[in-house]
C-alpha positions as a Markdown table, in Angstrom:
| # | Residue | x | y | z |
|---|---|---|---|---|
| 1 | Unk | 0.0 | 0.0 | 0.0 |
| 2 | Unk | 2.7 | 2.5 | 1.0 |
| 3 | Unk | 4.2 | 1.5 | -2.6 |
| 4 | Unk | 1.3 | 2.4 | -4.7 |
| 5 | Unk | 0.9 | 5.9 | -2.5 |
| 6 | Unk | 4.3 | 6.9 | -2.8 |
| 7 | Unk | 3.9 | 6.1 | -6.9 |
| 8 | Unk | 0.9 | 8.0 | -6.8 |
| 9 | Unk | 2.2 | 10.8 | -5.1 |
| 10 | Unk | 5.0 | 10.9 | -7.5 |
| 11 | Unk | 2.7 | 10.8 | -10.9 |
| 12 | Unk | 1.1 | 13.7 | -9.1 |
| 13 | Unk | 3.9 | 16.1 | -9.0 |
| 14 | Unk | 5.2 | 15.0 | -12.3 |
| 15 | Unk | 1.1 | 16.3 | -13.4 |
| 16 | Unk | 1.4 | 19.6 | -11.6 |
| 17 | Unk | 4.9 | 20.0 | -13.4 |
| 18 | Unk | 3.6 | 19.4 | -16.7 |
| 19 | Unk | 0.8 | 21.8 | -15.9 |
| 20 | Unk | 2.9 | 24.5 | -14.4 |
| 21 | Unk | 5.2 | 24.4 | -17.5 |
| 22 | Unk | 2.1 | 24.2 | -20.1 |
| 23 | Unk | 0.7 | 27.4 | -18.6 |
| 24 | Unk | 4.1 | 28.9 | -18.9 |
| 25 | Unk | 4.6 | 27.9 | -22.7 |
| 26 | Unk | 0.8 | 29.2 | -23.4 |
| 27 | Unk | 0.9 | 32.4 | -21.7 |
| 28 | Unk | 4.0 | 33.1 | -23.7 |
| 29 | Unk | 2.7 | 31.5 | -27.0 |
| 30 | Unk | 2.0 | 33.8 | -29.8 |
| 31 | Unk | -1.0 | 31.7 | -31.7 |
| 32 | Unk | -4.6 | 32.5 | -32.0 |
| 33 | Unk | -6.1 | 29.9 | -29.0 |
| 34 | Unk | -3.1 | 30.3 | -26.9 |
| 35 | Unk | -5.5 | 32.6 | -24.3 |
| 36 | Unk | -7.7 | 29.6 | -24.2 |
| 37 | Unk | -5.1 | 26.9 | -23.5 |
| 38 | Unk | -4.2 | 29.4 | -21.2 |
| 39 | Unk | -7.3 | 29.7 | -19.4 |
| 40 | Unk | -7.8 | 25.9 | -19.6 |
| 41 | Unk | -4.4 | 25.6 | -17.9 |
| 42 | Unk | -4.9 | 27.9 | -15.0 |
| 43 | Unk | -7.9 | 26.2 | -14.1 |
| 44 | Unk | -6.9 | 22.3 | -14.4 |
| 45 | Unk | -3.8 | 23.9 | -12.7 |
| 46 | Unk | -6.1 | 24.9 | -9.4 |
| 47 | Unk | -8.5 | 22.1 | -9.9 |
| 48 | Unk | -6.6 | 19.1 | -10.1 |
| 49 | Unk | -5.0 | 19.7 | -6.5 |
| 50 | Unk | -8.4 | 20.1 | -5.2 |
| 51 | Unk | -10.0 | 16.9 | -7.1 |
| 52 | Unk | -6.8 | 15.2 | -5.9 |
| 53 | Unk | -7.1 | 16.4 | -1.8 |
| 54 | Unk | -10.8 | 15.9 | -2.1 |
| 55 | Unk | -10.2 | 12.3 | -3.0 |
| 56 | Unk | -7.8 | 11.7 | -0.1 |
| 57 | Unk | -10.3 | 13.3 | 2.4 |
| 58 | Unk | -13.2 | 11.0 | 1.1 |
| 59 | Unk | -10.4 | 8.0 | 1.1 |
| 60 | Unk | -9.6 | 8.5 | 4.6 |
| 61 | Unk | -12.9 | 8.7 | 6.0 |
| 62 | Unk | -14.2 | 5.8 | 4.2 |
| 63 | Unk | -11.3 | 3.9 | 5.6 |
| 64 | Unk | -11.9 | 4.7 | 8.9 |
| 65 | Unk | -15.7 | 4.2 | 8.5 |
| 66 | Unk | -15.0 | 0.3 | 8.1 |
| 67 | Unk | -12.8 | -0.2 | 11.0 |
């Protein structure tokens, strides 16, 4: 179990990195939908840690519900 968190955890910074970077390559793109990408970016960029700590809450209780 402690295996599978700490390769979870891992895959998890490795998304907020790629979605940190992606924000930084839109915002300084020059194309036509690069404000849109943009957008999209910021927002998976604030959702996913919130999906992702909303899980863990729900996990934890759920856990603890069956003892």
């Amino acid at each position: 179990m402690k295996k599978l968190q700490r390769i979870l955890a891992i895959l998890g910074v490795v998304l907020l990195l790629a979605l940190y970077a992606s924000t930084m390559i839109f915002a300084l793109s020059g194309s036509e939908n690069s404000i849109g990408w943009f957008k999209a970016s910021i927002a998976a960029t604030i959702i996913v840690p919130v999906l992702l700590y909303a899980y863990m809450m729900i996990y934890r209780y759920l856990k603890n519900r069956n003892k």
